[in-house]
Every structure is written in C-alpha cells, then in structure tokens.
C-alpha positions as CSV (number, residue, x, y, z in Angstrom):
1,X,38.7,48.4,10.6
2,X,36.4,48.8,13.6
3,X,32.5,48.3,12.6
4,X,31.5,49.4,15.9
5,X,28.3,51.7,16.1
6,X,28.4,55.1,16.5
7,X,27.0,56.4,20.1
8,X,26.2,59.5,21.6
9,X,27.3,57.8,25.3
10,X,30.3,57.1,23.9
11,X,30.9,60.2,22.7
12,X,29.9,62.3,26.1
13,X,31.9,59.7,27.9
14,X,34.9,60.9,25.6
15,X,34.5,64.4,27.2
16,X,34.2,63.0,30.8
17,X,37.6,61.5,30.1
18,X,39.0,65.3,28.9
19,X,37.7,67.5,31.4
20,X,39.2,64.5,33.2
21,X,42.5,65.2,32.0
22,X,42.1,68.9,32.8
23,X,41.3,68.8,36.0
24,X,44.0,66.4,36.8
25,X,46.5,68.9,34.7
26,X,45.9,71.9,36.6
27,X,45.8,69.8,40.7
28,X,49.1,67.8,39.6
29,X,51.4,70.3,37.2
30,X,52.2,73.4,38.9
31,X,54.0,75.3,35.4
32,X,49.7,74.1,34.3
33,X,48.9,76.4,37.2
34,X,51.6,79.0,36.7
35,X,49.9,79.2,32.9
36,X,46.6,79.1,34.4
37,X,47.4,82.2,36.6
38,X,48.9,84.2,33.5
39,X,45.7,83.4,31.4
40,X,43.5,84.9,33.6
41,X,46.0,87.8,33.8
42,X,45.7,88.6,30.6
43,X,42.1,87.6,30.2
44,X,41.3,90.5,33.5
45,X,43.8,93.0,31.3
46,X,41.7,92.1,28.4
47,X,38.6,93.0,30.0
48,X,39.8,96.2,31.6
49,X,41.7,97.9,28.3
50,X,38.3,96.5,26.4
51,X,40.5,95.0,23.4
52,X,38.9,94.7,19.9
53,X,37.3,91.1,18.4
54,X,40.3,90.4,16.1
55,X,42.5,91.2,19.7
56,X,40.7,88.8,21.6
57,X,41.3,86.2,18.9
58,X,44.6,86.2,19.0
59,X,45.1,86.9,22.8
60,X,42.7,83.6,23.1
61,X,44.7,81.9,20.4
62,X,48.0,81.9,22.3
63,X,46.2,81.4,26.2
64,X,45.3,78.3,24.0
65,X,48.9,77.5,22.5
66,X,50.9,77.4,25.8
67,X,47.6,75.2,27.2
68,X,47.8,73.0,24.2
69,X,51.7,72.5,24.5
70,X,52.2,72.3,28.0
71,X,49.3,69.4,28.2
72,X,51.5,67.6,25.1
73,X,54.8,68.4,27.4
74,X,53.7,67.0,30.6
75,X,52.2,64.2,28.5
76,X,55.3,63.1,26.8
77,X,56.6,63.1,29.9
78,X,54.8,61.2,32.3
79,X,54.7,58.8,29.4
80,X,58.9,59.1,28.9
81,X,59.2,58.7,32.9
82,X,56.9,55.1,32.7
83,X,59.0,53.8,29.3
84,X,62.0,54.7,31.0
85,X,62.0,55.7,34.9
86,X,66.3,55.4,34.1
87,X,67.8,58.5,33.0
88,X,68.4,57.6,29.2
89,X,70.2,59.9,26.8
90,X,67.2,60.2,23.9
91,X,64.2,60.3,26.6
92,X,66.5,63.8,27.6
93,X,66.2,64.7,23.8
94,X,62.4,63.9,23.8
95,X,61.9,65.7,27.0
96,X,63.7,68.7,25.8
97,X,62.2,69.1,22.6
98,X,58.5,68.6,24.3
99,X,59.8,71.8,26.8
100,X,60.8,73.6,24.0
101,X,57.3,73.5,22.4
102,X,56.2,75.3,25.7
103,X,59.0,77.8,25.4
104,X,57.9,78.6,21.7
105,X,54.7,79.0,22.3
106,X,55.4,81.0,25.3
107,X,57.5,83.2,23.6
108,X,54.6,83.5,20.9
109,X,52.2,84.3,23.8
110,X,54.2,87.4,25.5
111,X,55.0,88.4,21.9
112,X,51.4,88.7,21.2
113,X,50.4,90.5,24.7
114,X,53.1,92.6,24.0
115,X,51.9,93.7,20.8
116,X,48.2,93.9,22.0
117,X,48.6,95.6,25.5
118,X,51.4,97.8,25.2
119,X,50.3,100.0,23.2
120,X,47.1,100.5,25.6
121,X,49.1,100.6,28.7
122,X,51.3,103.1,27.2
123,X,48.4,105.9,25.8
C-alpha cells in the first residue's frame, strides 16, 4: 500500500499528462482526427436543428464513446507494436478486437444521429 500524501500538484499534474495525451491523439492518429471532424459535424447540426436536452445527452454520449474507444484502440496498439514490433498471431487478435470496439461504438454513434437528426432533416 502506498502511504504517500495526497496533493493538489499532483493531481493538476495528472491533467497536464491527459490533455497531454489528447493533444498528442488528435496531431499523431489521423481516424482521431477523422472522429474529431465528425464530432464537430454533428455538434454544428446539433446546433442548427436546436435538438432537445435529453438529445444532446445522447448525441454527446456517443461523440464521447467513439473518443473513448478510439483513445483505448490506438492505445493497445502502440503498446502491442512496442511488446511485439514482429507480426504475431494473438497481438492480430488483440488489435482486432481493440478496432472492433471503435466499430461498435461507431455503429452506436450513426445509430443514435440517425435516430436524432433524421427525423429533423426530414420535416
């Protein structure tokens, strides 16, 4: 157990080291930029068809999801591609099942602007 006392430093210091990681997610992973660009989409379109509360929740929800997943993906990868720079058969299966996150949350995400905007485009 670690008896180390807390501090408020360390703690700011912890969110250096995130927006860190952000900023160093969208310059060096181009789907992080391709998501970025699609978020701000559908945050404009959210703004122009002047969705309700409970609409921005869940449009914000999935912006979130793909970020969240995507950060995990290129994560497990950069990490997969130092443990083993060698293709190896079960880094593929961890890479694959880190993508597929993305894809499912993805999915999730068009789902949900389908269901929010469409019917707003369409009237």
């Amino acid at each position: 157990m670690n008896n180390q006392q807390f501090s408020i430093i360390d703690r700011i210091k912890s969110f250096k080291y995130a927006f860190n990681g952000l900023k160093l997610f969208f310059l060096n992973d181009h789907n992080g930029r391709v998501h970025l660009f699609a978020a701000i989409m559908a945050v404009g379109l959210s703004f122009y068809l002047k969705i309700s509360a409970l609409e921005w929740i869940a449009i914000l929800s999935v912006i979130s999801a793909v970020f969240v997943a995507e950060i995990i993906n290129s994560s497990i990868e950069k990490l997969a591609d130092v443990v083993s720079p060698d293709y190896h058969p079960k880094i593929k299966v961890v890479k694959d099942l880190a993508a597929a996150a993305v894809l499912v949350a993805a999915i999730l995400a068009v789902a949900v602007g389908a269901i929010v905007f469409i019917p707003k485009l369409v009237l």
